[in-house]
N, C-alpha and C positions, 0 to 999 in steps of 0.2 A: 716411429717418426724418422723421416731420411734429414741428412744432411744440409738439402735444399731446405724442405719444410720447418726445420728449424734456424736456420739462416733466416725464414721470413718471419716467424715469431719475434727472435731477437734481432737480430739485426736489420731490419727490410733496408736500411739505407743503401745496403751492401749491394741487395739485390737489384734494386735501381739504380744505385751507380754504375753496378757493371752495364745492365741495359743502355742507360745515358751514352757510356764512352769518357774518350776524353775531355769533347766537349762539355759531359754535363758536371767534370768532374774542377774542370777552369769556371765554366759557371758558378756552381757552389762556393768555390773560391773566393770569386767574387765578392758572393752574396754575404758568404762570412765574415770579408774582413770590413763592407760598409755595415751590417748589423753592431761588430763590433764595436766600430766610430762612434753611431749611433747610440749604442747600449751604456756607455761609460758617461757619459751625463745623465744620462735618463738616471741609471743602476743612482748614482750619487743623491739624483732626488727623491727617487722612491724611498732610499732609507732615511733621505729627512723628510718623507711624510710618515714613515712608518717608526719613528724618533728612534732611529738605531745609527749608530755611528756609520759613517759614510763607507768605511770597508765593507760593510754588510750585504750590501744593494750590488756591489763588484762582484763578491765573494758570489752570489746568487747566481749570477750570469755565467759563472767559470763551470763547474760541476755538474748544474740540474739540466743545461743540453747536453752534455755526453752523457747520461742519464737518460733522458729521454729518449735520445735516437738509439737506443738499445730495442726499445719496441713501439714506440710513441709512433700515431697513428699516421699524423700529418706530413706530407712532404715538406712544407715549409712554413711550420709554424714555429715561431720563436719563443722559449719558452725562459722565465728569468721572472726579473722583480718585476709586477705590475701594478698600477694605479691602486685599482679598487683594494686589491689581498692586501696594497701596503697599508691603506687607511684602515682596514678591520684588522690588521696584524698589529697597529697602535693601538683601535679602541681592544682590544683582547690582552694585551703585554701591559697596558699601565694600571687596570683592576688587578692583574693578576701579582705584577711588583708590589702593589700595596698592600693586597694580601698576605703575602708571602715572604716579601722581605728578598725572594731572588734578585739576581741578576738581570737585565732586563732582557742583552742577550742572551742568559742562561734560556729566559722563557722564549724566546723566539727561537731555538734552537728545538726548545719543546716540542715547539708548535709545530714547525715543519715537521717532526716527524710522525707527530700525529697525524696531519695532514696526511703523510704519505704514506701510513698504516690505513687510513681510513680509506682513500683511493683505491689502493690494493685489496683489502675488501670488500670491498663493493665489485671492482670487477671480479675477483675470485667468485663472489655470489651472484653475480649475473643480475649487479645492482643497477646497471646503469642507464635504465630505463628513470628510475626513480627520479632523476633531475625535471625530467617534465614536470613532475606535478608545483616545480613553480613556472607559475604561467607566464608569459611574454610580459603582461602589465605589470605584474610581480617585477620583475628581474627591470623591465624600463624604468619603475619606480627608485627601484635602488640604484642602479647607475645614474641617473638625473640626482637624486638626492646626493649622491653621493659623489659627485660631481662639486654642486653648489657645495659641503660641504669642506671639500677639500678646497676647493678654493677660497672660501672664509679662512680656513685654518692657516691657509700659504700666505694670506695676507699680513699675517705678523710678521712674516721673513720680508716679504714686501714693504712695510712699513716700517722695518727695521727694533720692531720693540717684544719684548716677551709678554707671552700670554699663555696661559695652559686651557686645556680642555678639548671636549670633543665630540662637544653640540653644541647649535647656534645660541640655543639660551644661555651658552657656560663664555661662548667664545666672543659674541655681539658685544654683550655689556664691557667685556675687557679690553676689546679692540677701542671703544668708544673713548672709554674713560683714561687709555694711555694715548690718546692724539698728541698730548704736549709732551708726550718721548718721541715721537718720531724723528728717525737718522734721516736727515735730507739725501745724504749721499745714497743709504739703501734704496731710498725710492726713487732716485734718479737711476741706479742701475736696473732697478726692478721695474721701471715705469720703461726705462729705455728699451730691454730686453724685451717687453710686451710687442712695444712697437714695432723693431725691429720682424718680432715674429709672425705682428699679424701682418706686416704688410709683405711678406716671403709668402708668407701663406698663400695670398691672394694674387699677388704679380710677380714674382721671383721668375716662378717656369716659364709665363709669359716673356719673359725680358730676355729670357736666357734663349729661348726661343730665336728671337728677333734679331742675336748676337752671331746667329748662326751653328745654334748646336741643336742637336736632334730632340726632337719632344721626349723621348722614354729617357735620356740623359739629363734634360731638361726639370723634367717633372722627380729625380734622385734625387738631382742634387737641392732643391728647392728644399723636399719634403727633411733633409740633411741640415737645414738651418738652424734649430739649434745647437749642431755642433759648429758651425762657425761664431754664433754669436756666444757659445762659452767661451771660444778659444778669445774674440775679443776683449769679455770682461775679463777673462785672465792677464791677457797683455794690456791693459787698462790698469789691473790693481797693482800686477809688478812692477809697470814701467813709472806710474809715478806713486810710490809707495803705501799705496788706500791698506792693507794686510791689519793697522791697527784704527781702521778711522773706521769700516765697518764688520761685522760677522759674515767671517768667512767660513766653508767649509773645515781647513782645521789642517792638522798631521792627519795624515793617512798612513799607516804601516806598510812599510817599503815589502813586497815579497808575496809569495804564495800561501792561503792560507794551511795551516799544519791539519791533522786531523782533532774536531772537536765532538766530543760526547756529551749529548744531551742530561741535565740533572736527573738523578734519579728519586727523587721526591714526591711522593703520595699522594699530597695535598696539593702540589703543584700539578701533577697529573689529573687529578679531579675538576681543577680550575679550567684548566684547558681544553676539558673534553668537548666541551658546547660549543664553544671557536672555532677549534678544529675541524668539528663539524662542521659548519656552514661555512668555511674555509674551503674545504676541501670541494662541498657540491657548486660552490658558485663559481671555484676556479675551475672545473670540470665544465659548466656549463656555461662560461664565456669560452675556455677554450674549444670547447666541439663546434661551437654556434661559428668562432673563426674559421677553425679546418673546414666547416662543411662547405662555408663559403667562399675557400680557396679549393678546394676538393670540385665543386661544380665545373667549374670550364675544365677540367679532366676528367671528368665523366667517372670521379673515382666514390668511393665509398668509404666513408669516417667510420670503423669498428670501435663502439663508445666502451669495450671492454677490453681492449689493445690502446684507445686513448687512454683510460684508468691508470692502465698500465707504466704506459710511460711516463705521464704525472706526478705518481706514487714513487718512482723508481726517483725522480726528479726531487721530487722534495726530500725524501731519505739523504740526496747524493745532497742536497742543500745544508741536512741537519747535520751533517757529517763534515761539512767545511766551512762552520762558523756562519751561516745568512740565514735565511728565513723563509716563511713558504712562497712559492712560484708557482708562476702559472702562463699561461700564453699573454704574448703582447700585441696585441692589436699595431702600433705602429712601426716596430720593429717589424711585425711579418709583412705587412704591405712593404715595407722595404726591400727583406728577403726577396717576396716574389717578383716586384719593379726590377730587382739586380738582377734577377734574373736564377732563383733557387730552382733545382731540381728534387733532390732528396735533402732529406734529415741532415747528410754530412755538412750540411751551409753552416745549420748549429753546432756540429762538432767544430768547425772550422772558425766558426766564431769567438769557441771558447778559447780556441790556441789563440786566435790572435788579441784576447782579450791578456794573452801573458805580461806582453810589454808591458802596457797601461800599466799593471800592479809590480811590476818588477823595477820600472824604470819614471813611469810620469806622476808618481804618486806627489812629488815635492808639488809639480807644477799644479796638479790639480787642487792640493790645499789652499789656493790662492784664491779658488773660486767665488766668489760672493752667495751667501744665501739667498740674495734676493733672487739671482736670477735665477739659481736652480727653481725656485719659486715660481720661476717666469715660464721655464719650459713645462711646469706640472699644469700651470694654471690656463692657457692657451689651449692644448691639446683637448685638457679636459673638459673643459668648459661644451664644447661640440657635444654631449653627450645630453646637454640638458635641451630636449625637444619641448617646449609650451606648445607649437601647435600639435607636436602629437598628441597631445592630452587634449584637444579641442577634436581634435579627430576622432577619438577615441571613445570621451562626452556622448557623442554625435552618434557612433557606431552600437555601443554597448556601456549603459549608466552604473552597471556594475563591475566590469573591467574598469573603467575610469577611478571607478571608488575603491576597487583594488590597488590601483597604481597610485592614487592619491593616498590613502593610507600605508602606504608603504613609503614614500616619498616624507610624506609629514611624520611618519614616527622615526626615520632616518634622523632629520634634522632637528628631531626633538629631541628622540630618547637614543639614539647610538643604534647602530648596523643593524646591530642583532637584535633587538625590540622592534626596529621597524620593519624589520626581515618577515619577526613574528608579525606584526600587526596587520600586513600585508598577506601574507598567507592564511590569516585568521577570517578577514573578510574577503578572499578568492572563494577560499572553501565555502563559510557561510552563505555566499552570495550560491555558488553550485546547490550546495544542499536545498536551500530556497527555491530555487529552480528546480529543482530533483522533484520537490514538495511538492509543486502547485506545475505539473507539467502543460503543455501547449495542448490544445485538444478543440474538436471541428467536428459540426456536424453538418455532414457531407451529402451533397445529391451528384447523379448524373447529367454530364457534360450533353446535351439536345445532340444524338446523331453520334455519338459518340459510346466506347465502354471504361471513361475516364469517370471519374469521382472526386468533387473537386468542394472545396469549402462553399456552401451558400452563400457567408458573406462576402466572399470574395468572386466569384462568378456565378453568372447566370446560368440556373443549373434545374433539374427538373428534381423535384420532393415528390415525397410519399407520404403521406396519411396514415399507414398501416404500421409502415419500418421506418423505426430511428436505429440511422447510423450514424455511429460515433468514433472517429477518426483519432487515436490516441497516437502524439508524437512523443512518446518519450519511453523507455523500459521502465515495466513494473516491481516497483521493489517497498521494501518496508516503507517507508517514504513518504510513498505515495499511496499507499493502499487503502487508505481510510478515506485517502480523495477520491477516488476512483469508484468506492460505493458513495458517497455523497452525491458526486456528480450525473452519476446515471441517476440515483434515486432523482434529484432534484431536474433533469431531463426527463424523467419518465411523467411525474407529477402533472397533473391538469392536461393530459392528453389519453382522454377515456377511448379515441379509437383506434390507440397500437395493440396491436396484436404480437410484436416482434422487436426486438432489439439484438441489432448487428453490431461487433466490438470489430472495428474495422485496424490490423495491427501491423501496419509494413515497416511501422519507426519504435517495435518493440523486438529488441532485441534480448532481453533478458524476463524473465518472471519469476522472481524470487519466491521461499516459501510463505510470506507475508503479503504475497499480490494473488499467491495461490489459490488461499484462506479465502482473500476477498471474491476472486471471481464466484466460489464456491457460493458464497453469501450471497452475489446480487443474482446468482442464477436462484437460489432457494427463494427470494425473497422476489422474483418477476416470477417464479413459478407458482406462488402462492398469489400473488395477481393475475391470474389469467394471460402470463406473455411468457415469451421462450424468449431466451440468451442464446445468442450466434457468434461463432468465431470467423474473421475471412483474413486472408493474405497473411497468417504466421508462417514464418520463419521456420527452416527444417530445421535447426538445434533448438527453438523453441517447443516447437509441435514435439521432437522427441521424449522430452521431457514431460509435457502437459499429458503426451500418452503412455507414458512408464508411469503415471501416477492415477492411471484411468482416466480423467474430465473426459474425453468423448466421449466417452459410452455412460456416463452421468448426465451429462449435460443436458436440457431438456429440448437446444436445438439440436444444430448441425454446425459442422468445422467446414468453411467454405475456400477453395484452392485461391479463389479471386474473388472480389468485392461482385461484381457485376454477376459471377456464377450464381452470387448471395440471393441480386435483387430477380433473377431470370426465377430463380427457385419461390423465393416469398411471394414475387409481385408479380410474376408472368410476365415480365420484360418489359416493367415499368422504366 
């Protein structure tokens, strides 16, 4: 491997920066130090959803983007604490503290490294296909649930009262029955902070607009709103001394973190291996779902085993400086790319400039009120929860829908990882059902035409002699007990066929248990006076069916086209 070729392995930012110039190298610049603005309130709340001390969510953001732009796929995806990983990195650390009696950062140090051993496996094995098989409705169901549930949880800090748990049935009843603890003052900062936020959201860039500044400056500094409305509640709690009237973020430890080693504990390790895991694929598969969709207007290409890569490199550099697993941030990278990011260096450049903050503004930041970090988790996220997609969805397909809805209700019932399972259990279920009982048409031709088209669906010229039977689906174990039922029960109470044509342009595979069956319904129409016909298979099919003989058994013929089929049986019926 040369020099270059390896420079794009590890380093590609390298290679793109020199491309860019100086320009792309003041852009990045840019982009680094508003992500880093950005990332230092965000970083603060994600470790109070992920109940880890507020250094934690910092510490995350410093290490795991130099880490990742070592070979991470994206030009400008932000990689650090994010929403979801932080709400499964609490339900996964507080079973596993109760278990075990660790530390609670001790296990989230765990975590991340497991996280970033399991990444790094999977690309090594050329895993990373494997994320598909959770489906769209799958992954919508969990971030909706997991939306609403995060923001139930933030409402305690909202409300200013303590409650533990971490599902609706554990957190509802507790939020209820403490209403006569509520801090007035948390909920006026928390209530404040909403407001402020939603109405930025919606008219900020407009206004700014209007003031006379450029839309793409416009639309930065809006989507930058919660860091001015932190800086507010902090000059609110200082200036008129709130620090002991409500729950504030706390001491923060002044400085850079040292190097820390994950426990090396057995039982700990065992604990963690099932989090880990679906830690690692769903931060993989929100992060690629980001790059691909920043990756499109460059016309570039997401290599999901070079994103592995960087991920895994990421979380390693995470477990090694005290934080927790990470993953890509959705609103930090729209930031990135708004500033204007070229390469990966925006996140190198973000992490330097994330020094200050830990070196220097650590005192100011402990001033900050819980609630409002509360405020910035709960606004953002809230967007994720679509009701009319699920109506869409209803509408589209009844079993995606009841995928996403069972994944959605076992989130807020049973915890991440239960409704992870519960959701993927009826995906599949609902596939294999369909596997079972596939689509299938019996077909005539199109009047004037050499088309073949379902009878119930157009008007089409039949035959008396030939049924053909249009199978949409590959034959596999599955299905193959239907498949002789279905002809037997087609063939039934039609004493003047002579012929049945298996008509296969949507069979792509025939396993050795659809094999068996063809074998069967040809023995069994040949012991009724009709022949079994094949038309329109597939060359990797056909190879197969004739490395295993069926032609030369068969009692018909293997026909190239449907229409060759009926020219041949019917004489150009």
């Amino acid at each position: 491997m040369n020099p270059g070729r390896r420079t794009g392995f590890w380093l590609p930012w390298l290679a793109v920066s020199r491309a860019e110039g100086a320009a792309g190298l003041v852009a990045d610049a840019i982009a680094g130090v508003v992500v880093a603005i950005l990332l230092v309130p965000q970083a603060l709340a994600y470790a109070q959803l992920a109940a880890l001390p507020p250094q934690t969510g910092l510490y995350a953001g410093l290490l795991a983007p130099l880490a990742y732009a070592l070979c991470g796929a994206s030009r400008v995806l932000a990689v650090g604490p994010v929403a979801v990983v932080s709400l499964m990195t609490a339900a996964a650390v507080g079973p596993v503290v109760a278990a075990t009696g660790a530390e609670p950062q001790a296990v989230a140090l765990a975590l991340a490294l497991a996280v970033g051993l399991f990444s790094l496996g999977f690309a090594l094995l050329g895993l990373g296909a494997l994320a598909h098989f959770l489906s769209h409705p799958v992954i919508a169901g969990l971030m909706s649930a997991s939306a609403l549930l995060i923001a139930v949880g933030q409402a305690r800090h909202l409300l200013g009262i303590a409650v533990d748990g971490a599902t609706l049935p554990v957190l509802l009843p507790g939020l209820l029955t403490r209403l006569d603890q509520v801090n007035p003052l948390a909920l006026a900062f928390g209530a404040g902070a909403i407001a402020l936020l939603v109405l930025a959201g919606r008219g900020l860039a407009p206004l700014l607009q209007r003031l006379g500044l450029a839309g793409p400056t416009a639309r930065l500094l809006a989507r930058l709103a919660p860091v001015f409305v932190v800086l507010l509640a902090i000059g609110l709690v200082r200036g008129f001394g709130l620090e002991h009237a409500l729950r504030t973020v706390g001491d923060i430890p002044p400085g850079l973190p040292g190097l820390t080693l994950p426990p090396a504990d057995p039982a700990l390790w065992r604990a963690i291996a099932w989090p880990a895991l679906l830690i690692a694929v769903i931060g993989f598969v929100e992060s690629m779902a980001m790059a691909q969709t920043f990756a499109a207007p460059r016309r570039e290409r997401i290599d999901p085993a070079q994103e592995l890569r960087g991920l895994g490199l990421a979380n390693l550099a995470a477990a090694f400086s005290g934080a927790y697993p990470v993953s890509g941030g959705l609103s930090r990278t729209v930031i990135a790319a708004a500033a204007g990011a070229r390469s990966p260096l925006a996140g190198v450049l973000s992490a330097v400039a994330l020094v200050p903050a830990l070196l220097w503004a650590t005192p100011l930041l402990g001033a900050l009120p819980q609630a409002v970090l509360a405020a910035t988790i709960v606004v953002p996220i809230l967007k994720l929860v679509d009701p009319p997609g699920l109506l869409r969805l209803w509408r589209y397909s009844r079993a995606d829908a009841a995928a996403l809805a069972a994944t959605g209700a076992g989130v807020l019932l049973l915890g991440v990882e239960l409704g992870l399972l519960a959701g993927l259990a009826v995906s599949i279920g609902a596939f294999l059902l369909q596997a079972s009982r596939p689509h299938y048409a019996i077909v005539g031709r199109v009047p004037g035409t050499e088309h073949y088209r379902n009878v119930l669906r157009h008007p089409v010229a039949g035959s008396q002699r030939v049924l053909t039977v249009r199978v949409d689906e590959s034959l596999r174990f599955c299905n193959a007990a239907w498949l002789e039922d279905t002809v037997a029960q087609l063939v039934a109470g039609r004493p003047e066929l002579t012929d049945v044509v298996l008509m296969c342009p949507g069979v792509n595979a025939i396993d050795a248990s659809a094999f068996e069956s063809l074998e069967r319904i040809d023995a069994r129409l040949r012991a009724g006076g009709l022949r079994l016909h094949l038309s329109e298979v597939k060359g990797p099919v056909m190879d197969r069916l004739a490395a295993a003989g069926l032609p030369q058994r068969l009692s018909g013929q293997v026909f190239l086209s449907q229409h060759q089929a009926m020219q041949a049986l019917e004489g150009g019926c």
